[in-house]
N, C-alpha and C positions, 0 to 999 in steps of 0.2 A: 538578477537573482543569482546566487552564486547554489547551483546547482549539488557542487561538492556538498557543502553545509548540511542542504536539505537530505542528501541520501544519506551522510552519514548520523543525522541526527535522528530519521527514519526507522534505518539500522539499531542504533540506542535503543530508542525506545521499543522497536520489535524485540532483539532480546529480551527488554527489563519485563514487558508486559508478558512477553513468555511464559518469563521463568515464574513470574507472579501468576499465571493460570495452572504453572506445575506445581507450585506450593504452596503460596499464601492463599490462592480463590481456590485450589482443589477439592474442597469441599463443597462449599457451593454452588458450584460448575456440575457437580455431582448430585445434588440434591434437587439443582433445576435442568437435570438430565440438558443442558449444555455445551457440556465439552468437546463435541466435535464440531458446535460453530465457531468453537473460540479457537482452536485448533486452526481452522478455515482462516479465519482472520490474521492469526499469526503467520500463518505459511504463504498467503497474498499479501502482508504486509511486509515482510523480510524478501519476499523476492524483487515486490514494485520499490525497496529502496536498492537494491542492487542494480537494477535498470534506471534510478533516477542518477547512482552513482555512474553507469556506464555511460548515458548522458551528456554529463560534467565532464568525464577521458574524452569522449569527443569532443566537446565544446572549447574546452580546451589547444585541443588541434588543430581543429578548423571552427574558429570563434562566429563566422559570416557562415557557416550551415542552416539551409531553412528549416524549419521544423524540429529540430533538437528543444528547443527553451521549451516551447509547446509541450512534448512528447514530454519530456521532462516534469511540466505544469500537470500535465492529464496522471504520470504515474503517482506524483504527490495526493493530490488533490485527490484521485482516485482512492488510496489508500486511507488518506480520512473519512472519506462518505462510506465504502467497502468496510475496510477494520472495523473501524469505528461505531459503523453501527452494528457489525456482530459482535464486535466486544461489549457493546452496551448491552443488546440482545440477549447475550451468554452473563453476564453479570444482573441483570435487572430480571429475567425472565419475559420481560415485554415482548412478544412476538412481532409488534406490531412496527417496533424499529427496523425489521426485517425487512419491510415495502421501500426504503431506500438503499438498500443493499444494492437494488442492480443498477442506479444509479453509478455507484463507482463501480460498477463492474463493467459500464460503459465508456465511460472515464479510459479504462485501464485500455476496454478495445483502440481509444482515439488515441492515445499516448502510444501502444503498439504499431495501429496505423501511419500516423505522424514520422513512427521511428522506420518501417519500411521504404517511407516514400526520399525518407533524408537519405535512406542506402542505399535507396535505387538513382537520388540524385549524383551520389558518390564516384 
C-alpha cells in the first residue's frame, strides 16, 4: 500500500469536506444543530491523515519496520468509520450513525499503539 497516497488523499479530502461544512452544509449543520460533530470529524480526520503521512516518512526509511503498514492501516481505516460516520451523522441528522463512531475511535487507539510499539522497537 503506498501509505504516502493514502494520507495525502486523506488530507484532500479533509480540507475539501471542511471547507464544504464552512460554506456549502453551513446551513444545515445549523438547522440540525450539527456542527460540532462535523467539526469533530474534521479535526480527527486531518490529523489521522497527518500520522498516516508520518507513516509513509518512516516507511520509507526503514521499509522492514514492524507495525508501521498496520499503524498506518488502523489510522486510514479509522478515519473512515470515525469521520465518516459523524459526517454522515452531521449531514443526515441520523443519530444513530453515531453507535459506530467508536469503532474508528478504536481503530485510531490501535494504529497509535502499533505506532508506539514500532518507536520503542526503534
Amino acid at each position: 500500500m503506498n501509505w504516502m497516497v493514502v494520507g495525502g488523499a486523506l488530507g484532500f479530502l479533509g480540507v475539501s469536506i471542511g471547507a464544504f461544512g464552512a460554506h456549502a452544509w453551513k446551513a444545515r449543520l445549523a438547522a440540525l444543530d450539527t456542527a460540532a460533530a462535523f467539526s469533530t470529524a474534521t479535526l480527527y480526520h486531518l490529523v489521522h491523515a497527518l500520522a498516516v503521512v508520518a507513516c509513509a516518512v518512516w516507511l520509507r526509511a526503514e521499509p522492514t519496520r514492524p507495525g508501521l503498514g498496520a499503524a498506518a492501516a488502523g489510522f486510514a481505516l479509522g478515519t473512515v468509520i470515525f469521520s465518516g460516520s459523524l459526517y454522515a451523522l452531521a449531514l443526515t441528522g441520523i443519530k444513530g450513525l453515531g453507535a459506530i463512531t467508536p469503532i474508528g475511535g478504536l481503530l485510531f487507539l490501535i494504529g497509535w499503539g502499533l505506532l508506539i510499539k514500532a518507536g520503542l522497537r526503534a
